[in-house]
C-alpha positions in Angstrom: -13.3 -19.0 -40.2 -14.8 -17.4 -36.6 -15.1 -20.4 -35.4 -11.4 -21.5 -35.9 -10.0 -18.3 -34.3 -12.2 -18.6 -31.4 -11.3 -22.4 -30.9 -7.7 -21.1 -31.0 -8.4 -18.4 -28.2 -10.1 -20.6 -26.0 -6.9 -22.8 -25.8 -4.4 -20.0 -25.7 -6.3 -17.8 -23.7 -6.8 -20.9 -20.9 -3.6 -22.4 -20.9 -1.4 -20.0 -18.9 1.7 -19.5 -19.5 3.4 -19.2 -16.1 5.9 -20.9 -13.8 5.1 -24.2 -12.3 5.6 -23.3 -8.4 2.7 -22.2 -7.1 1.8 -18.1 -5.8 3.0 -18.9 -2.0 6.1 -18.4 -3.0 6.1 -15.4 -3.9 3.6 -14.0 -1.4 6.5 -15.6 1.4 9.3 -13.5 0.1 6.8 -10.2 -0.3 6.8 -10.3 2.9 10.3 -9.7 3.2 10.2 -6.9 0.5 7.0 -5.3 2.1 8.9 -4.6 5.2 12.0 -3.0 2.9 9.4 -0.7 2.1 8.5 0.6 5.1 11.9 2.9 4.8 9.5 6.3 5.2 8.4 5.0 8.2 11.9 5.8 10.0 11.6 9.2 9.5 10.1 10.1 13.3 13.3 8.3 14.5 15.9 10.4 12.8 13.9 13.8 11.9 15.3 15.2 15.6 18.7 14.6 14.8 18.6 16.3 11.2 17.3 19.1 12.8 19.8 19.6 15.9 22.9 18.5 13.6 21.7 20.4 10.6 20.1 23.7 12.3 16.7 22.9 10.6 13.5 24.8 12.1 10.3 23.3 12.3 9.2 24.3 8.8 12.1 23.0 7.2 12.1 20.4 8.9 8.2 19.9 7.8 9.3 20.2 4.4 11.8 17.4 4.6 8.6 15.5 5.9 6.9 16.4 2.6 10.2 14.8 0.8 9.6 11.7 2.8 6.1 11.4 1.7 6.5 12.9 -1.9 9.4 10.0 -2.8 7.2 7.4 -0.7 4.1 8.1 -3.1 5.1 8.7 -6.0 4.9 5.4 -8.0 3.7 6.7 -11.3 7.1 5.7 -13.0 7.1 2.8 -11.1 3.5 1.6 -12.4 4.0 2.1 -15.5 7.3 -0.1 -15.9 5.4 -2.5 -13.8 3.3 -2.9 -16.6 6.1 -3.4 -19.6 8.6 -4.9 -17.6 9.5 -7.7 -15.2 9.4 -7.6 -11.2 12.8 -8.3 -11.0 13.4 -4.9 -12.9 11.3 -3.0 -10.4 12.8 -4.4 -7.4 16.3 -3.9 -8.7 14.8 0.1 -9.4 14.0 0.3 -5.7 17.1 -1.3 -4.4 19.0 1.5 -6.8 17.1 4.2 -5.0 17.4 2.8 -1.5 21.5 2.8 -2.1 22.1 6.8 -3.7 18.7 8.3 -1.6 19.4 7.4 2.0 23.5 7.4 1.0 23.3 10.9 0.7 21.5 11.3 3.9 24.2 9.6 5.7 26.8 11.6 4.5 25.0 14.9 5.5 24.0 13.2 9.4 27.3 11.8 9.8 29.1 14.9 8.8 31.2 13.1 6.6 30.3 15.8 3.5 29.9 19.3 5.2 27.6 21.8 4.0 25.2 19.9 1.3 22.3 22.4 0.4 18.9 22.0 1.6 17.6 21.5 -2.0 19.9 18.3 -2.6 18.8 17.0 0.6 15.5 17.0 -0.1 15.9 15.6 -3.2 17.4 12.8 -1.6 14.8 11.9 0.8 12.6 12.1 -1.9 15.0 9.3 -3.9 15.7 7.1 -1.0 11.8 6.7 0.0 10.6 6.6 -3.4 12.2 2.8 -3.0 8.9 2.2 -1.2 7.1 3.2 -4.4 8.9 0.4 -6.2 9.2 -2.0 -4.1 5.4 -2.0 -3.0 4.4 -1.9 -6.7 6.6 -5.0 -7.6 5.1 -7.3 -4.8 1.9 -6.0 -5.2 0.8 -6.2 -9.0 2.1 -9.4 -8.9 0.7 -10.7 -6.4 -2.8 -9.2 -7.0 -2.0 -11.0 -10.2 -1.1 -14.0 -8.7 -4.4 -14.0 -6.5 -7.4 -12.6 -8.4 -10.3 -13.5 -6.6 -8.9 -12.4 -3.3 -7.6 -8.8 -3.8 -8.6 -7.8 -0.5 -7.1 -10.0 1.9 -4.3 -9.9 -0.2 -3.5 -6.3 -0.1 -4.5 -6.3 3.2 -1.4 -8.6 4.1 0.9 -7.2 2.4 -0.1 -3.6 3.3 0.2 -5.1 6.9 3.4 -6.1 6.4 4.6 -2.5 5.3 2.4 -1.1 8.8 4.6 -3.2 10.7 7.7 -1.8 9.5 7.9 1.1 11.9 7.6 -1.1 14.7 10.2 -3.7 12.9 12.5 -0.5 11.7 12.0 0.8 15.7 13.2 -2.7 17.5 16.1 -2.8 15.3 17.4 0.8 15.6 16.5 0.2 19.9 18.5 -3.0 20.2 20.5 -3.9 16.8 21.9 -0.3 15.7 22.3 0.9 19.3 19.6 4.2 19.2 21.9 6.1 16.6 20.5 7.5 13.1 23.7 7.5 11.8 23.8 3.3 11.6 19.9 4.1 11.0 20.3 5.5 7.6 23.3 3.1 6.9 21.3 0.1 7.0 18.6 1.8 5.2 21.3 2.2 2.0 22.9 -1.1 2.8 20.9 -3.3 4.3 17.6 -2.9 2.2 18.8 -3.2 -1.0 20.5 -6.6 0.2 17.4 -7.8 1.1 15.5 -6.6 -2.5 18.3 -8.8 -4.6 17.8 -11.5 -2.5 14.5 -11.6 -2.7 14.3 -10.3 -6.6 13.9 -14.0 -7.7 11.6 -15.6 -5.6 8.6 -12.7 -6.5 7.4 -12.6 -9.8 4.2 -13.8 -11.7 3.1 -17.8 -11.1 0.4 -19.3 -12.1 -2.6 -17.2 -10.7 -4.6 -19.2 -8.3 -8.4 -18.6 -9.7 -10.2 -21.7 -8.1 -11.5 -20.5 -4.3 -11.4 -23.1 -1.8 -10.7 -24.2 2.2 -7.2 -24.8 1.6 -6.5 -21.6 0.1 -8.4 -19.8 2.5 -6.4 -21.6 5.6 -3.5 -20.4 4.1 -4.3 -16.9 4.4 -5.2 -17.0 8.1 -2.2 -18.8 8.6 -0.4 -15.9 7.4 -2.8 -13.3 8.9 -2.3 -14.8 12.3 1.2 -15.0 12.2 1.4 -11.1 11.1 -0.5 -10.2 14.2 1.3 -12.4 16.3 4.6 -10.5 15.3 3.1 -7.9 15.3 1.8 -8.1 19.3 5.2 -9.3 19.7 6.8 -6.2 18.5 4.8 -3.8 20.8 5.8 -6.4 23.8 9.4 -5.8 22.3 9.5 -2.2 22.2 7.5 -1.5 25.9 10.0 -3.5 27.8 12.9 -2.3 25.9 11.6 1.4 26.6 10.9 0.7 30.3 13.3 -1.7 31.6 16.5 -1.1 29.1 16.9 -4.6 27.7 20.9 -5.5 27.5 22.5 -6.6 24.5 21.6 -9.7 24.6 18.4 -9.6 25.2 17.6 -7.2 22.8 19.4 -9.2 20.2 17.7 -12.3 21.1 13.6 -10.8 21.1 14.9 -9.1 17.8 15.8 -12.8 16.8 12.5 -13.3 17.6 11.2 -11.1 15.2 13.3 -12.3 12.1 11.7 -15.8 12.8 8.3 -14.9 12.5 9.3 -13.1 9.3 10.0 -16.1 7.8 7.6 -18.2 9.3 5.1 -17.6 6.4 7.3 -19.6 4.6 6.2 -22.7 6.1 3.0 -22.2 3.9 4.9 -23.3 0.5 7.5 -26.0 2.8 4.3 -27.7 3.5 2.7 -27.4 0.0 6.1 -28.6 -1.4 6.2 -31.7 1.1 2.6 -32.7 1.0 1.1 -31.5 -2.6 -2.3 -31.2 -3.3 -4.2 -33.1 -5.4 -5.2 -30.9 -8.9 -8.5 -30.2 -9.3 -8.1 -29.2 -13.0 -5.4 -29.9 -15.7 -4.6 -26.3 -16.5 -5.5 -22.7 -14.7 -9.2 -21.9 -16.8 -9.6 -18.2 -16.3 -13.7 -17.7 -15.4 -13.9 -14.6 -17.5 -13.4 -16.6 -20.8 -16.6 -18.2 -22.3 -16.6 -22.0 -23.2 -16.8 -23.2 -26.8 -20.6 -24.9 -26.2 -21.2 -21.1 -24.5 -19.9 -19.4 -27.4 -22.1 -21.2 -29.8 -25.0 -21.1 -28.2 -24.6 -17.4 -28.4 -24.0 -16.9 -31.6 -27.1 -16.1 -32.9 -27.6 -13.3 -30.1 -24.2 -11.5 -29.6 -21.2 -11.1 -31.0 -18.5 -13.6 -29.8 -15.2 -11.7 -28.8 -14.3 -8.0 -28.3 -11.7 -6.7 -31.1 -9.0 -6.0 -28.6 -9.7 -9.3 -27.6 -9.0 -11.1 -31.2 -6.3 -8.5 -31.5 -4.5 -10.3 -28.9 -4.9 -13.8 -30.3 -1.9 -13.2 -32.9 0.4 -14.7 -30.3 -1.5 -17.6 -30.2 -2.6 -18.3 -33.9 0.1 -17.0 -36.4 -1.5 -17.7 -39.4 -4.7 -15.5 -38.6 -4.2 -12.6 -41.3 -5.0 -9.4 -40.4 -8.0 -9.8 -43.7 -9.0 -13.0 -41.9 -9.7 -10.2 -38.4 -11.6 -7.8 -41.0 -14.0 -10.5 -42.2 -14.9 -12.2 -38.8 -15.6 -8.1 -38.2 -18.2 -8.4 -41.1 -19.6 -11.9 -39.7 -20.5 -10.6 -36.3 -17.7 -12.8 -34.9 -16.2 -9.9 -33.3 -17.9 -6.5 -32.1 -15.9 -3.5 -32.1 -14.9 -2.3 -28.5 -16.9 0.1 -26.7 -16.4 2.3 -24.1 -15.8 -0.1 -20.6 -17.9 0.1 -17.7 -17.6 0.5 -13.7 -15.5 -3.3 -13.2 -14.3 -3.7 -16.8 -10.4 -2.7 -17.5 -9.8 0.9 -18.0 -7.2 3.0 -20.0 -6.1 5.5 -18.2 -7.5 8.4 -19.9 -10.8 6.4 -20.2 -10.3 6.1 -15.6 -9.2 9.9 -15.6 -12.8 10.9 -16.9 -14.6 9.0 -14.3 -16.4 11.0 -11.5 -15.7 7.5 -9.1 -12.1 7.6 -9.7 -11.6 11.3 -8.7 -14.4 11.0 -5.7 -12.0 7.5 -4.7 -9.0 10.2 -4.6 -10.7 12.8 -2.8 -12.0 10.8 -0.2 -8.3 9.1 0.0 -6.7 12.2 -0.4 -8.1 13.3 2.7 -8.2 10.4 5.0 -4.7 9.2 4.4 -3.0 12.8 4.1 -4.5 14.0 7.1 -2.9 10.9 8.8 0.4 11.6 7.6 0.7 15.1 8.8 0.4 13.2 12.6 2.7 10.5 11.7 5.4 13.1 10.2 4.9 15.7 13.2 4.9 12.8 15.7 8.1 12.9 17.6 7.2 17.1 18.0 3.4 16.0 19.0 4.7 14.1 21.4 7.4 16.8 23.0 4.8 19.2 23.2 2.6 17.1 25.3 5.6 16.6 27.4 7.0 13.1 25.9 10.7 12.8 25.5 11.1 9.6 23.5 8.8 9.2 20.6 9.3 5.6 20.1 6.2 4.5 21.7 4.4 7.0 19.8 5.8 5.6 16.7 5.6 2.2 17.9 1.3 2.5 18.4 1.0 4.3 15.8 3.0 2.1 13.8 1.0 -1.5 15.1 -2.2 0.9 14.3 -1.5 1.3 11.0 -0.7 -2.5 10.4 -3.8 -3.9 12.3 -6.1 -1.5 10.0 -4.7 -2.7 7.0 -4.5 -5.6 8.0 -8.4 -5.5 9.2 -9.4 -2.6 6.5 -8.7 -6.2 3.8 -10.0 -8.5 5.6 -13.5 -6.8 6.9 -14.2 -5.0 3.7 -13.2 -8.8 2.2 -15.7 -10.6 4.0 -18.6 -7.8 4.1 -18.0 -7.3 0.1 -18.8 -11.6 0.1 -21.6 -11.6 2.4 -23.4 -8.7 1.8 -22.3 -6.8 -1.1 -21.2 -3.9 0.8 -18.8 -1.5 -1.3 -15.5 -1.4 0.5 -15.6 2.7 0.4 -18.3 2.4 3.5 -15.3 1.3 5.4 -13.5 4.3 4.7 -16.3 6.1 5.8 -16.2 4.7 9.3 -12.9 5.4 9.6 -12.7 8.9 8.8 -15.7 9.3 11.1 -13.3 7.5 13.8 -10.6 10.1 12.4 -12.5 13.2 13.4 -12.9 11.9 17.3 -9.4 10.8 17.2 -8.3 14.7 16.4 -10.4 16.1 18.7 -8.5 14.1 21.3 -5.3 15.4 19.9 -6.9 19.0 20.5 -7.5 19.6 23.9 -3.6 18.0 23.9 -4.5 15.2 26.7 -1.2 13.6 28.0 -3.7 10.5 29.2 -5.2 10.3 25.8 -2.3 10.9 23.6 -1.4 7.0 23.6 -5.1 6.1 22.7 -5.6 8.4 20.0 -1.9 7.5 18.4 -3.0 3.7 18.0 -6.8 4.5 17.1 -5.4 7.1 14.1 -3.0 4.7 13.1 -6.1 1.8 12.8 -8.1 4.4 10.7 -4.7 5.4 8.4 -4.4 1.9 7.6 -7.6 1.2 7.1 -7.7 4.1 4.1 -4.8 2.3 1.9 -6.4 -1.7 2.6 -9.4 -0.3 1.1 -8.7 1.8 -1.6 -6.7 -0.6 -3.0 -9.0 -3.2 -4.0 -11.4 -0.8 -4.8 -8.9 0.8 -7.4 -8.9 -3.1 -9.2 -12.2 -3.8 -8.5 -13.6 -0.3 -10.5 -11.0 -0.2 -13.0 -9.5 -3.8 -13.7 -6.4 -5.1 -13.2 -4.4 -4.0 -16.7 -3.0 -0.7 -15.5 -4.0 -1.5 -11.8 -0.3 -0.6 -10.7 -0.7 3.2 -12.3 -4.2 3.9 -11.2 -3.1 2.7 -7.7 0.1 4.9 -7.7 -2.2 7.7 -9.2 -4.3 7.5 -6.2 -1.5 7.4 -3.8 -0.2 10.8 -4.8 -3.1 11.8 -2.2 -0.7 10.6 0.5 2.0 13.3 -0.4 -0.2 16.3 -1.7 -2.3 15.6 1.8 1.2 15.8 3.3 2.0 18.9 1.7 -0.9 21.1 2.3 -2.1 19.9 6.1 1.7 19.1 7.4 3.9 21.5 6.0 1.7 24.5 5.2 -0.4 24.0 7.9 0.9 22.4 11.1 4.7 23.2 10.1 3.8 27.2 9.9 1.4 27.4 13.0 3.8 25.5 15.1 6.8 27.8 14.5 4.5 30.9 14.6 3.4 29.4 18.5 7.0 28.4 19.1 8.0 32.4 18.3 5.2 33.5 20.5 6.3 31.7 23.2 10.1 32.4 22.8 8.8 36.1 23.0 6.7 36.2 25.9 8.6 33.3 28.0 11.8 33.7 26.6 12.8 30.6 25.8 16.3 29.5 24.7 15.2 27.5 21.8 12.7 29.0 19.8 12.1 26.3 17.2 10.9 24.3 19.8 6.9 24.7 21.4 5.5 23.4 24.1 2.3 22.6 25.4 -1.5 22.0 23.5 -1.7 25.1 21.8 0.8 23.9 19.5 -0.8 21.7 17.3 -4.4 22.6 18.7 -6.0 24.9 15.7 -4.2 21.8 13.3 -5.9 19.1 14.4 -9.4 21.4 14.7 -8.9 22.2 11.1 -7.8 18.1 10.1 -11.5 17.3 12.1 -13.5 19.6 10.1 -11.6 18.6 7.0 -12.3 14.5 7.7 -16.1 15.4 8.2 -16.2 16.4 4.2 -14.5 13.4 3.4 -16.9 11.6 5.4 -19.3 12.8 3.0 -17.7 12.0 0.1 -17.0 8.5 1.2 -21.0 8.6 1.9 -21.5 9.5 -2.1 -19.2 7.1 -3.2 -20.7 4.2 -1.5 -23.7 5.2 -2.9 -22.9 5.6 -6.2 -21.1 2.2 -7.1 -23.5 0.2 -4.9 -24.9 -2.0 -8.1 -21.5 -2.5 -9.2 -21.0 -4.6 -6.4 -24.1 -6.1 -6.2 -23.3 -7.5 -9.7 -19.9 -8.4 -9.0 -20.5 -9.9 -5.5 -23.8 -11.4 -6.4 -22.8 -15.4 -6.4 -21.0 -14.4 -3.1 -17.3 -14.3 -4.6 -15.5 -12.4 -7.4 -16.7 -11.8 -10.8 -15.6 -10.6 -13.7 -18.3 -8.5 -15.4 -17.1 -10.2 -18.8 -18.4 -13.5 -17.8 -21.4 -11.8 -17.2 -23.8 -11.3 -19.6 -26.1 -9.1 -18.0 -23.6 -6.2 -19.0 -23.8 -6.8 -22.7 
């Protein structure tokens, strides 16, 4: 009787069941939706006008800044339907909040409701950027799904993609919507949710591609060097537009420009389509389960399947009674399920009790919501240093962020291969980086001030490409979208705590001191390097103890990489006997 129900797994558990098309597909259109998602990103370009046409000072306006990053990382919800649910149903959650969020906003900006209360606009910001939430956990489960063994350059692309969405969002409001945040935030509720139900049917789960080989791995550097092509492109776009005033029509045709290399990834399943490969296998064989001769050679050793494991063969065998379960229990057939280790797939609560998971969120926590706190206080960063238009400040920043996520995947990919290096060391480096870039900030440099923008965007970036893969690589891939989301709530709680309670209130309390001793007209508004100077001290010092829990991290999962890297690809500790 084992034997028969562990014949039966082997061919149900083997044989997926997806769609014939193959994962390109899907990781085309992502591309599409990963850019939708970048929504938060706009926030630098309309924050000045919500606070002149709304009468917001600094620390209000800090708060809305919070909202923004509050709605853009909080994916709980959004991770958790991910994992009942299908994509389509997340995207079309997303599209939903894209539509009432930012609608709201536009009513308030373009004076067409007078007199909303702070409170509900907050509320809306929070609803219109938690589409990011949605949207990133749709493509993104199912594509890390769709591409097991190669999470990190995976995430890394499509994390890319979202960096590159300030720059993206910038050269459309420049040349498309004509500089106004009014037809800003009415794209934002019209336009993205267009582009999330056209796109709603083209991602969704294929059948995973588990076999690494040449072809595979052309593809991605296809795609990875036409994502820094567009994305040089973009920072060409927005310098000339900024210096020399580009016309109509040249504006609209380099932003024509820019929606054909967004498609261009495309090309990758056109070609596959036209000229298909030749199958290496009948049917996708998933590495972690054991073959039959395996299996019976081991019977005499270890027990043959987990009990969660044979729970889930009722779908495939319908006449296994549950008395039939109890007795392969008695035989040894199954063993009852113990607690998982560092790699296996957690429960939640069985992650939430891990000193890795909370020293991953630390470390996170610090490193990406000390970046924020720039990235939201930008456009005043730059006014205080004696910029006037922010845009090329968002605009580095923005091509910052994409080329270390972009990077953050790919190097942490390649060093995880080769050397068995845990990807946390990579967040190490950068939050070292972090500390010299804030010291730069400090001493409020006009001649550094472009440098250190594009080097803490690179770091920012770097922090989300990594942790990502770590998340699946420490804690499996079965409630990867709410442990990923968990960890993400760093973003907002860093937000809240170094931007708003901290650089909001010291900025107004130097833009008061000044009003009172120069007399200025505005006093919401500060000006020179003793504006943000004790902040970004304060962020510096704060980085070096992330630096050091990045340092105990690495440390601490270092054989769980060496076990899962040790054949120089992928894993899964199941298939490895060594952890039994």
């Amino acid at each position: 009787m084992p034997f028969n129900i562990v014949n039966r797994s082997r061919i149900g558990m083997q044989e997926v069941k997806a769609g014939s098309r193959p994962p390109w597909v899907g990781l085309a259109a992502a591309v599409w939706v990963q850019v939708a998602a970048g929504a938060a990103y706009t926030f630098p370009l309309y924050s000045p006008s919500l606070k002149a046409v709304l009468g917001l000072g600094q620390q209000q306006l800090a708060l809305l800044g919070v909202a923004n990053d509050v709605g853009e990382n909080f994916g709980l919800v959004a991770g958790l339907v991910s994992a009942r649910f299908r994509t389509w149903v997340v995207l079309l959650a997303g599209a939903a909040c894209c539509f009432v969020g930012f609608g709201v906003l536009w009513l308030a900006l373009s004076r067409t409701i007078i007199g909303l209360p702070f409170w509900l606009l907050w509320i809306a910001l929070c609803i219109g950027t938690n589409s990011s939430a949605w949207l990133i956990t749709g493509v993104l489960v199912t594509n890390m799904r769709n591409f097991p063994v190669s999470r990190g350059t995976v995430s890394g692309i499509l994390k890319g993609y979202v960096g590159l969405s300030g720059s993206i969002f910038t050269g459309l409001y420049a040349s498309v919507l004509g500089s106004s945040p009014n037809n800003l935030i009415l794209f934002l509720s019209i336009g993205l949710p267009a582009i999330c139900l056209a796109m709603m049917s083209l991602v969704r789960p294929c059948t995973p591609s588990t076999v690494e080989n040449s072809t595979e791995s052309c593809h991605f550097v296809v795609i990875q060097v036409l994502s820094i092509i567009l994305g040089l492109y973009l920072l060409v776009f927005t310098f000339l537009n900024s210096y020399y005033s580009l016309n109509d029509v040249g504006a609209g045709a380099f932003f024509g420009g820019i929606v054909l290399l967004l498609l261009a990834p495309l090309a990758i399943p056109i070609k596959m389509t036209i000229f298909k490969p030749k199958r290496e296998h009948a049917s996708v064989t998933v590495s972690m389960v054991p073959s039959i001769d395996d299996l019976e050679d081991d019977t005499a050793t270890k027990p043959l399947l987990d009990a969660a494991d044979l729970l889930n063969l009722q779908e495939f065998s319908d006449d296994v009674s549950y008395a039939d379960m109890l007795l392969a229990v008695g035989e040894g057939a199954v063993k009852e399920k113990k607690r998982p280790r560092r790699g296996d797939d957690f429960e939640v609560h069985e992650a939430f009790v891990k000193a890795d998971f909370w020293l991953l969120f630390l470390a996170f926590f610090i490193g990406a919501g000390t970046g924020v706190t720039v990235l939201n206080n930008l456009a005043q960063i730059g006014s205080a240093a004696g910029v006037d238009d922010p845009t090329i400040l968002l605009c580095l920043f923005s091509f910052g962020n994409f080329l270390g996520r972009l990077g953050g995947g790919a190097v942490s990919e390649h060093f995880v291969r080769t050397r068995m290096l845990p990807r946390p060391f990579w967040m190490m480096c950068t939050q070292i980086t972090m500390v010299i870039a804030y010291l730069f900030y400090a001493w409020g440099l006009r001649l550094t001030l472009n440098v250190s923008t594009a080097l803490l965007g690179v770091c920012y970036g770097a922090q989300t490409a990594v942790m990502i893969p770590t998340t699946s690589e420490l804690f499996g891939l079965n409630n990867f979208g709410t442990f990923f989301n968990f960890m993400l709530l760093g973003n907002p709680l860093g937000a809240t705590l170094f931007s708003s309670l901290l650089a909001g209130y010291l900025y107004d309390q130097e833009a008061a001191r000044q009003h009172s001793v120069f007399l200025h007209e505005d006093s919401s508004s500060c000006h020179g390097p003793h504006c943000f100077r004790l902040t970004f001290f304060i962020l510096a010092a704060v980085c070096s103890l992330g630096t050091l829990l990045c340092i105990i991290l690495t440390e601490r999962i270092r054989p769980v990489y060496q076990m899962l890297y040790a054949s120089g690809s992928f894993r899964h500790p199941k298939a490895s006997s060594s952890l039994h």
